[in-house]
TIKOLVO-190578 format. One record per residue (C-alpha): residue number from 1; residue in one letter; x, y, z. Coordinates in pm, whole numbers. Last residue first. Layout:
% TIKOLVO-190578
{NUM 'A' {X Y Z}}
...
END
This chain:
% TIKOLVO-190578
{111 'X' {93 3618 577}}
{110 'X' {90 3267 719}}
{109 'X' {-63 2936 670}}
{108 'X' {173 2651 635}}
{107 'X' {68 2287 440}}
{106 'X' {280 2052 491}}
{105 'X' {247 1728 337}}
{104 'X' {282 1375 500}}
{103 'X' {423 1062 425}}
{102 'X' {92 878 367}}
{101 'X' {-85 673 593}}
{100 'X' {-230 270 592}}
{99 'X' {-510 148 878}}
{98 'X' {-778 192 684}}
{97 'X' {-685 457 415}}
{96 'X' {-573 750 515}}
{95 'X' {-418 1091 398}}
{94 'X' {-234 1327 586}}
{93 'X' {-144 1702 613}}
{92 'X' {154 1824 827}}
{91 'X' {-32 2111 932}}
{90 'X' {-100 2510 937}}
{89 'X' {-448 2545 972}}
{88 'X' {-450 2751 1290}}
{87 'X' {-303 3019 1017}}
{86 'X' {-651 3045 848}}
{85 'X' {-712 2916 476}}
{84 'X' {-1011 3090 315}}
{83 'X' {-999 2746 109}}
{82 'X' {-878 2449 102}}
{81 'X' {-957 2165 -206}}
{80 'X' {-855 1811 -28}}
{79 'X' {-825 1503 -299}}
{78 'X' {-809 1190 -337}}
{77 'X' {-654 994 -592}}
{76 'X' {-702 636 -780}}
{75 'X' {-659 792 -1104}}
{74 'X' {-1056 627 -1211}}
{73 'X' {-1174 652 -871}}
{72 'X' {-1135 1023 -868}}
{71 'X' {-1174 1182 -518}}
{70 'X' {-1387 1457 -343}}
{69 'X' {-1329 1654 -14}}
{68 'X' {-1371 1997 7}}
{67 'X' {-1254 2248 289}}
{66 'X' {-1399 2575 369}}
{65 'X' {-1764 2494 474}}
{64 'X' {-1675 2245 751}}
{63 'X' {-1320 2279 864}}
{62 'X' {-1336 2344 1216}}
{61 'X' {-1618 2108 1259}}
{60 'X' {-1429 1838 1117}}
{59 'X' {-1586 1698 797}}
{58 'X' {-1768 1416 673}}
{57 'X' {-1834 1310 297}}
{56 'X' {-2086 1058 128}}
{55 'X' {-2180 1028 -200}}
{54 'X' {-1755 981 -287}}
{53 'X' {-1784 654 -425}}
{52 'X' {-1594 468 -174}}
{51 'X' {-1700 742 100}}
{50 'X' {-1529 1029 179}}
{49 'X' {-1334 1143 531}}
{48 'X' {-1240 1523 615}}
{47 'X' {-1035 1665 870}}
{46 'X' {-959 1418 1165}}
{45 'X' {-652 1543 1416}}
{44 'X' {-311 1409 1480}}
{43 'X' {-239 1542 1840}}
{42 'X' {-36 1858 1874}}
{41 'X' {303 1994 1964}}
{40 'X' {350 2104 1618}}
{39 'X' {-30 2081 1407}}
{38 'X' {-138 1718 1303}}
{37 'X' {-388 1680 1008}}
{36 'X' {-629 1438 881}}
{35 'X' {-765 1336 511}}
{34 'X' {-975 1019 482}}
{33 'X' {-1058 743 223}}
{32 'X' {-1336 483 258}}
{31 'X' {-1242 227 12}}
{30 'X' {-1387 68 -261}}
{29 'X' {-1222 223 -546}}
{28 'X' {-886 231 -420}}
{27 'X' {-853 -152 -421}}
{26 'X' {-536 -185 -226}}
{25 'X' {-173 -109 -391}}
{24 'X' {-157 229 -468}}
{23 'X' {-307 549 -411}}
{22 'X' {-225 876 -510}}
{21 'X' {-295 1210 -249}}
{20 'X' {-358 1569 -323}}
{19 'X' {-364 1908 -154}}
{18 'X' {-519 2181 -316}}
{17 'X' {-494 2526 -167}}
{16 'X' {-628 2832 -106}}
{15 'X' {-614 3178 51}}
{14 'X' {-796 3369 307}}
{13 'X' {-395 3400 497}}
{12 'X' {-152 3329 292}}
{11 'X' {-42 3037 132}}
{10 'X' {279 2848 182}}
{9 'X' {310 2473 93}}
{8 'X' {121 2177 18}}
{7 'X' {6 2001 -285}}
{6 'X' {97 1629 -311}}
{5 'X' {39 1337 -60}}
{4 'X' {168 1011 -148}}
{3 'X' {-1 668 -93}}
{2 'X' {138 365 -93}}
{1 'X' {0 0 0}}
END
């Protein structure tokens, strides 16, 4: 199982971003796929979580109605679209599957 985050980096305050994340290895299209973050000196947080085929999403109160979830089954990626981006959302952002993470992308918020 692999799967690598893309997409992070520096945006400013109010701003966006789309973080990505490839899957390989397990059958993409059937699984329950979720993003989460972890802040320095914090605990690893839920953000976002979608459905196999991507009719149902769930989202972290302190995201809902800025961040996006949706996926592509057919390039076997996920996908996080962030917008009016504070600086408490500066991360190392995740993505799950089961029991399986990705490396990590970071993802700063600052002006």
């Amino acid at each position: 199982v692999q799967l690598v985050e893309s997409g992070g980096g520096l945006a400013q305050p109010g701003g966006s971003l789309r973080l990505s994340c490839a899957a390989s290895g397990f059958t993409f299209s059937l699984s329950t796929m979720s993003w989460a973050r972890q802040a320095p000196g914090k605990e690893r947080e839920f953000v976002a979580s979608i459905n196999w085929s991507g009719g149902s999403t769930n989202y972290a109160d302190a995201v809902k109605g800025r961040f996006t979830i949706s996926r592509d089954n057919a390039k076997n990626t996920v996908y996080l679209q962030m917008s009016s981006l504070r600086p408490e959302d500066t991360a190392v952002y995740y993505c799950k599957s089961n029991v399986y993470w990705g490396q990590g992308t970071q993802v700063t918020v600052s002006s």
